[in-house]
Structures are given as structure tokens and as C-alpha cells.
C-alpha positions in Angstrom: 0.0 0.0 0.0 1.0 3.5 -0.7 3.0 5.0 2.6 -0.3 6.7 3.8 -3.0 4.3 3.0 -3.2 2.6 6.6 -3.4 6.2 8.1 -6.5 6.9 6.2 -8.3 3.4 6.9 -10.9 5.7 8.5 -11.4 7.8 5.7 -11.7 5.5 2.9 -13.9 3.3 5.3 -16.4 6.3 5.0 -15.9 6.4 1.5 -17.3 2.7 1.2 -13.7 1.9 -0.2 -11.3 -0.9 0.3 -8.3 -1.2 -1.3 -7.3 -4.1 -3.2 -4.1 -4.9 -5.9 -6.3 -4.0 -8.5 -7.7 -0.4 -7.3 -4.6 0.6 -5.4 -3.4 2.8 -8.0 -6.8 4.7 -8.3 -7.3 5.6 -5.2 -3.4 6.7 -5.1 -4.2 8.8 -8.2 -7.4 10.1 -6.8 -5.5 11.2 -3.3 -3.1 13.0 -5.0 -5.4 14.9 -7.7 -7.3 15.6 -4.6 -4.6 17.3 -2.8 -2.5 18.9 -6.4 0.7 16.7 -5.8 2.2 15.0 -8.6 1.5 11.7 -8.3 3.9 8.9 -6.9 5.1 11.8 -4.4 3.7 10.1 -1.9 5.4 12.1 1.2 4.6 15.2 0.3 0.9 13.8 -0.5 0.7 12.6 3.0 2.5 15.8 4.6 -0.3 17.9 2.8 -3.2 15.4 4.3 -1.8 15.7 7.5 -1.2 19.5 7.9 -3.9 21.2 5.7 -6.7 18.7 5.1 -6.9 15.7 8.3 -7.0 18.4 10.9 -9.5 20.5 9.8 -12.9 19.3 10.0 -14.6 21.0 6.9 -11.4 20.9 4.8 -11.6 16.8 6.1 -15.3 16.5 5.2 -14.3 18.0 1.6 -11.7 15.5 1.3 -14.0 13.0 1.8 -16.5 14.0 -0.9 -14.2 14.6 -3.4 -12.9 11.2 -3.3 -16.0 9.8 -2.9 -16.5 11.9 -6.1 -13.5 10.5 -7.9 -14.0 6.5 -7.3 -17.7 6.4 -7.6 
């Protein structure tokens, strides 16, 4: 799993989303649309979750419907 994906178990649970081999990629891809980091830069991904997006509630709850958006 990408380096962040078991710190947002919670998140893509709400989502209705479980990664598997075969979606992995997407959701990656998704993620890092989501936060405008090129993709396969995953620590700078998860440094931009963590600091502008997990610990804000409304900024969380947008996160959640735009990837909810993305995979559905």
C-alpha cells in the first residue's frame, strides 16, 4: 500500500472503499489529484493530508466528498 494508506483506513472506510491490488493505483491517483501533488510523491501527499486537510474538520469532510466523487 502506498505509505499513507493505513493512516486513512478511516477515511476511505467512509468512503465505502477498500483497497485491493487492483484499485490501489486509483485511489493513489485520486488522493493525489485531490490534494495537487504530482503523483507517486507520496510524502509530500501525505504531509499535505496531515497539515492542511486531516486536521480540519470541513477541509476533512471536503476530502472526503471529493474522493468519494473521484472513485464512484
Amino acid at each position: 500500500m502506498s505509505c499513507y494508506f493505513r493512516h486513512l483506513k478511516d477515511i476511505l472506510d467512509e468512503v465505502g472503499i477498500e483497497v485491493t491490488p487492483s484499485n490501489k493505483k486509483q485511489i493513489d491517483q485520486a488522493i493525489h489529484n485531490i490534494v495537487a501533488v504530482t503523483y507517486k510523491d507520496c510524502p509530500t501527499a501525505w504531509k499535505k493530508l496531515k497539515r492542511e486537510i486531516l486536521g480540519d474538520k470541513q477541509k476533512r469532510r471536503d476530502f472526503v466528498e471529493k474522493l468519494h466523487q473521484s472513485l464512484h
